[in-house]
TIZA-328900 format. One record per residue (C-alpha): x, y, z. Coordinates in Angstrom, 1 decimal. Example, Ala and Ser with C-alpha at 12.3 -4.5 7.8 and 13.67 -1.06 7.14 Angstrom:
- X/Y/Z
- 12.3/-4.5/7.8
- 13.7/-1.1/7.1
//
This chain:
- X/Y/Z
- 35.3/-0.6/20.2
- 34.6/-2.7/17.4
- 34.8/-0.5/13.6
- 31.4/0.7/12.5
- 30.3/2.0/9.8
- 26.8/3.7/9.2
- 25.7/7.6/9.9
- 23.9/7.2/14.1
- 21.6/6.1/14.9
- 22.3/3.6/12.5
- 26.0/2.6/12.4
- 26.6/-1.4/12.4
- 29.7/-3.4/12.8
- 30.6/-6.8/11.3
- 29.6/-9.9/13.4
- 32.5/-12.4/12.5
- 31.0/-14.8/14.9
- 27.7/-14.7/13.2
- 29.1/-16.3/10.3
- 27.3/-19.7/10.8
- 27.1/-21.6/7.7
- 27.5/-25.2/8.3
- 30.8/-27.0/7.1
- 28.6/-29.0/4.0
- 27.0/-25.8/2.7
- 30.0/-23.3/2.6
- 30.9/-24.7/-1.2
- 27.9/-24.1/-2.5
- 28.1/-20.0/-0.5
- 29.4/-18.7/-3.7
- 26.6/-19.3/-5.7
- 24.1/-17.6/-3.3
- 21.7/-15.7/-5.5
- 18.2/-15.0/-3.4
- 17.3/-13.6/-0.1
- 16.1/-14.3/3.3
- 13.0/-14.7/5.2
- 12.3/-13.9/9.2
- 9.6/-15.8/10.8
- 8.1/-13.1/13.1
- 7.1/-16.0/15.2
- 8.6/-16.7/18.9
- 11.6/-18.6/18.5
- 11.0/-18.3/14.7
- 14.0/-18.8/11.9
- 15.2/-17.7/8.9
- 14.8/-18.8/5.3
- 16.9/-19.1/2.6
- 17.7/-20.9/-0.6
- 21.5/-22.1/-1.6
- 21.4/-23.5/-4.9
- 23.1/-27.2/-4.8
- 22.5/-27.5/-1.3
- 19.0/-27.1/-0.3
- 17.1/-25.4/1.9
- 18.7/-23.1/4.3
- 17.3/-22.7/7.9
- 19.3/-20.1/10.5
- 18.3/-20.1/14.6
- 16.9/-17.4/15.9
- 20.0/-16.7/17.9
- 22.0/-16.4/14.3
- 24.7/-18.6/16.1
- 23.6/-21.9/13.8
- 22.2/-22.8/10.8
- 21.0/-26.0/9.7
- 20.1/-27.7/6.1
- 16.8/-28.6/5.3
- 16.9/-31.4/2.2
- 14.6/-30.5/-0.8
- 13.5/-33.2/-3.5
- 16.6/-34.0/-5.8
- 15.1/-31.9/-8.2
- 14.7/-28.8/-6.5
- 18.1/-29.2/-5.0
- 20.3/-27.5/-7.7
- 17.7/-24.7/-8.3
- 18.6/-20.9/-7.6
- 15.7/-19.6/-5.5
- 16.3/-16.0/-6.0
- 13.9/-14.8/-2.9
- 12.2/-16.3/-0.1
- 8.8/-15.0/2.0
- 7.3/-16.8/4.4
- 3.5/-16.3/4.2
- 0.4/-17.7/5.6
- -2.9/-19.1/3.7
- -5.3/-21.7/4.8
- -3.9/-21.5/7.9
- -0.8/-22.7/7.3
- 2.8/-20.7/6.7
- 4.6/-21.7/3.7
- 7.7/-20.4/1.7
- 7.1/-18.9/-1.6
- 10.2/-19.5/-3.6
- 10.9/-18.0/-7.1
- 13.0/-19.9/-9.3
- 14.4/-17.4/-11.9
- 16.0/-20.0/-14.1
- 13.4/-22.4/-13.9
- 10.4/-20.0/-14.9
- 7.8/-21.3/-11.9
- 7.2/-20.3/-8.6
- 7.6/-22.9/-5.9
- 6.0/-23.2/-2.4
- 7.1/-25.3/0.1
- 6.5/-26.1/4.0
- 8.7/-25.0/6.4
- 10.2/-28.8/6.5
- 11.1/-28.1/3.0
- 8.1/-30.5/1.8
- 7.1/-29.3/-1.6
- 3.2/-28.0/-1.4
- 2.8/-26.7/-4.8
- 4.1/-25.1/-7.7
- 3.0/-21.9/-9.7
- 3.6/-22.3/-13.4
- 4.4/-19.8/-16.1
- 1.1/-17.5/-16.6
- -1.2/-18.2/-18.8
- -2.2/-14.6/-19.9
- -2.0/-12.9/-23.2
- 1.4/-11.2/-22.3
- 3.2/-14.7/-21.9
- 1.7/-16.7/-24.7
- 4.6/-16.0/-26.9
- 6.8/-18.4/-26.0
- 9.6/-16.3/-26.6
- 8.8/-13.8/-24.1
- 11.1/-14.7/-21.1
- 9.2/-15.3/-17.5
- 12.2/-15.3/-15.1
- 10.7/-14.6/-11.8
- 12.6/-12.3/-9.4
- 10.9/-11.6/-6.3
- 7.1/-11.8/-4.5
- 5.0/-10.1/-2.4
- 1.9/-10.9/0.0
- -0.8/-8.3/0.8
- -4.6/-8.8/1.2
- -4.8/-12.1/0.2
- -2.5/-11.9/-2.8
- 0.5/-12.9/-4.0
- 2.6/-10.3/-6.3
- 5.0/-11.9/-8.5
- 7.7/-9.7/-9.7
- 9.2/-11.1/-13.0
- 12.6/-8.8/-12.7
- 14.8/-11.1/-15.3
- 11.9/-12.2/-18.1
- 9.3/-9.9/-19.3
- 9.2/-7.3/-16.2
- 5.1/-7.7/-15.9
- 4.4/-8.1/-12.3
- 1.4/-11.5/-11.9
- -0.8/-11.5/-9.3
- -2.0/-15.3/-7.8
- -4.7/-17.0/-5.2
- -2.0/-19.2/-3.3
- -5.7/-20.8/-2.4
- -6.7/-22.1/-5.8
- -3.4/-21.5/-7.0
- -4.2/-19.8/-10.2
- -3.1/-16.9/-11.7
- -5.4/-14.0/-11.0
- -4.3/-10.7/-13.0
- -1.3/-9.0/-14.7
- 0.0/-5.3/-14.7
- 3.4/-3.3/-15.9
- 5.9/-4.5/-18.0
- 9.3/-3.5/-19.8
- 11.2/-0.2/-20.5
- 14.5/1.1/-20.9
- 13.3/4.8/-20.3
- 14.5/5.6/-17.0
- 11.7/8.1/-16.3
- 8.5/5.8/-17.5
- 6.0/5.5/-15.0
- 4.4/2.1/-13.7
- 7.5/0.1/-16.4
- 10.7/-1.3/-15.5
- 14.0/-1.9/-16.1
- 14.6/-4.9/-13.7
- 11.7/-5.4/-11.4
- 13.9/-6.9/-9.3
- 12.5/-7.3/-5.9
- 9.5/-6.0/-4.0
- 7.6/-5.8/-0.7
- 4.2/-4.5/0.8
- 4.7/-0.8/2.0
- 4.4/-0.3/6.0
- 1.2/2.3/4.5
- -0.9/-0.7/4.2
- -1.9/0.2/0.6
- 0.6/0.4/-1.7
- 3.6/-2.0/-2.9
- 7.2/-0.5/-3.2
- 9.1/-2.2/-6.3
- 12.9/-1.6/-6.9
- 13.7/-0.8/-10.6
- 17.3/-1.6/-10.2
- 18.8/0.0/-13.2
- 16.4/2.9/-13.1
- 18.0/3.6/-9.5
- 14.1/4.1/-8.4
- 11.1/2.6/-6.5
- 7.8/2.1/-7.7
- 4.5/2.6/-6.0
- 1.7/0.7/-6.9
- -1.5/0.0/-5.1
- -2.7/-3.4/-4.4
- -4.8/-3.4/-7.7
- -1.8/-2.9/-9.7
- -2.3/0.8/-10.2
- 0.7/2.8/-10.4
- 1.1/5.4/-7.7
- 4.4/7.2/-7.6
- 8.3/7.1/-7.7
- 10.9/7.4/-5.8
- 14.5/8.0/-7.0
- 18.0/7.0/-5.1
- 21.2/7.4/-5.9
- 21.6/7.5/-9.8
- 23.7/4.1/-10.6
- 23.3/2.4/-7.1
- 21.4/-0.4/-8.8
- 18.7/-1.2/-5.7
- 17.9/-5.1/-5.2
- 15.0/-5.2/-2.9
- 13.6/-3.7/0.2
- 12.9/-4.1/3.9
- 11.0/-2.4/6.0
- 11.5/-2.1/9.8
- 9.3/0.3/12.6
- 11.2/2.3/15.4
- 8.7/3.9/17.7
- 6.5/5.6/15.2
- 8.7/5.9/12.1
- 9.5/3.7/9.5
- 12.8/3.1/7.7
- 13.7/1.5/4.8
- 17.0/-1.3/4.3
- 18.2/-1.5/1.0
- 20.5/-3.8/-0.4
- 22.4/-2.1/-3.8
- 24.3/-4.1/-6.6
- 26.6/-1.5/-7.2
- 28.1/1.9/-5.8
- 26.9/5.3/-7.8
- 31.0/5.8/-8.2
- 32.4/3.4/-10.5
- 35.2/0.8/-9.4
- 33.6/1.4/-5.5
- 32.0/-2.1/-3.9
- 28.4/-2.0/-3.3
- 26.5/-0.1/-0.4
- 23.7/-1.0/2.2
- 21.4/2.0/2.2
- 19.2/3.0/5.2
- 16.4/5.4/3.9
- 13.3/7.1/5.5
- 10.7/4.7/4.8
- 8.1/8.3/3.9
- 10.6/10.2/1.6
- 13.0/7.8/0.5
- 15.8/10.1/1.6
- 19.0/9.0/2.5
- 19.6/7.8/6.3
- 22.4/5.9/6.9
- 24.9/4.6/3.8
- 26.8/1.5/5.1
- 29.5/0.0/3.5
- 30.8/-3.4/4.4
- 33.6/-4.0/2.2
- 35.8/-0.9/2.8
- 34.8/-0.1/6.4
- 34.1/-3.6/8.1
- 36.3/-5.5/6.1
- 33.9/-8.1/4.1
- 36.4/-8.4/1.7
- 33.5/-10.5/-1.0
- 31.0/-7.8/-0.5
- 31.2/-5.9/-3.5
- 27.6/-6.4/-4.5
- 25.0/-6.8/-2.3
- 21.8/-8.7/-3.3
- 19.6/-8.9/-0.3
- 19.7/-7.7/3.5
- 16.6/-8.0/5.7
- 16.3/-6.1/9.2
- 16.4/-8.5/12.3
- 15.5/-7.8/15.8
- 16.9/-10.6/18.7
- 16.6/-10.2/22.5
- 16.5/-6.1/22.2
- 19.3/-6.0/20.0
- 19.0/-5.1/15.9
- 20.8/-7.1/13.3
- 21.4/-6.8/9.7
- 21.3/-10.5/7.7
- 23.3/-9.9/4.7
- 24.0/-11.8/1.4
- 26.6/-10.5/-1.4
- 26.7/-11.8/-4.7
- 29.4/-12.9/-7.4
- 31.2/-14.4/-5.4
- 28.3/-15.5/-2.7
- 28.8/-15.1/0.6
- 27.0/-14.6/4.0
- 27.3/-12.3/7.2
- 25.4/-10.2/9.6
- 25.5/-6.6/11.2
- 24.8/-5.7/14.1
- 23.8/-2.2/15.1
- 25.8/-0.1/17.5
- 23.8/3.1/17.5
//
């Protein structure tokens, strides 16, 4: 029996022969910085960026990976998330570029379609306020940028006309303020079809706000887990919640993958892949997105500082 680690019915062992970065990309791993993409699609792949490599594209099967080349000047770029969204009738890659204060989006060949630029509303026209975008979101139509390492507002854009549409939220270091963050780090429409769940990573919280940019409510995790982003995933008719944290609520401890109810935001399932599966370069973990392949559940996994790649799979 391989060693799992997890709380049933979600316990997941490490899949060493998952780990399926091509031979050119694996110096550029430790610099991963961003997160992955599923095309729900039949025999659809996974997205990533890997800054000074290109554009990362994984087979359905997880069992290869290939690179997809950008222009030379989007090549060296850290694209700290990736969602694959469709407009116009056409599914595209919405890429933020947190060091390079625009939002790209690209084909699926890696062809560059467009680029959102830093907004243009009264919160940004100082141009010492910081727009270092983080994360997006796509619900009714919209596009939800989350600007987690500049000024914390999140924008809202038209991917049609590709302007810049409205603005709501904004910076705080009080723990408790509603509808401000710390870091809005990463974000994703709620499975309730009305709301958008936001991780304030140093805050240890999520934020609920509705698609109008209204705040809704909060929900609090583990004081000092430092939450990156969110998944969510349906299993018959209840939804849970995949969690990727920076750091571990006890000091000096490496970094946990949470599994929450997707209602209450309590604690499922705490995984930990450094001291229980042996990922010896997971100490933080940035991003991990549910997968689902031929009836069986995976876990796509990225750690950060030092990068590095792998995949769970569940055991029950």
């Amino acid at each position: 029996m391989p060693k799992t680690s997890g709380q049933p019915p979600f316990a997941f062992s490490l899949c060493d022969d998952l780990y399926s970065l091509p031979e050119a990309a694996r110096p550029c791993e430790v610099d991963l910085h961003g997160g992955f993409a599923v095309d729900t699609e039949p025999g659809g792949r996974i997205y990533y960026g890997m800054p000074g490599c290109g554009l990362m594209s994984i087979a359905s099967d997880l069992r290869s990976q290939e690179i997809i080349e950008l222009p030379p000047d989007l090549k060296p770029i850290n694209f700290h998330s990736t969602k694959l969204v469709q407009f116009d009738g056409k599914r595209r890659l919405v890429m933020p570029a947190n060091g390079d204060a625009k939002v790209v989006v690209l084909g699926l060949d890696g062809n560059l379609d467009f680029v959102l630029p830093r907004p243009e509303f009264d919160e940004y026209q100082d141009a010492e306020t910081p727009f270092n975008p983080t994360d997006t979101a796509y619900a009714d139509g919209t596009l939800y940028v989350a600007d987690g390492y500049g000024a914390n507002h999140i924008s809202t854009a038209d991917l049609g006309s590709q302007e810049w549409k409205g603005i709501f939220a904004g910076k705080t270091d009080d723990p408790k303020a509603p509808g401000l963050f710390g870091t809005a780090h990463g974000l994703n429409a709620h499975p309730d079809g009305h709301h958008l769940s936001i991780a304030d990573r140093p805050h240890a919280r999520f934020q609920h706000f509705d698609h109008g940019g209204h705040f809704h409510s909060s929900h609090d995790i583990s004081h000092g887990s430092k939450p990156c982003g969110i998944d969510f995933l349906q299993r018959g008719h209840h939804w849970y919640a995949l969690v990727g944290s920076l750091d571990d609520p006890q000091e000096g401890r490496a970094a946990p993958i949470y599994i929450l109810d997707a209602g209450t935001y309590e604690l499922v399932s705490t995984i930990r892949p450094k001291e229980e599966l042996g990922v010896d370069l997971a100490d933080h973990i940035h991003n991990t997105v549910w997968y689902e392949h031929d009836g069986q559940l995976f876990l796509i996994c990225q750690a950060w500082n030092p990068g590095h790649y792998f995949v769970l799979a569940h055991e029950g």
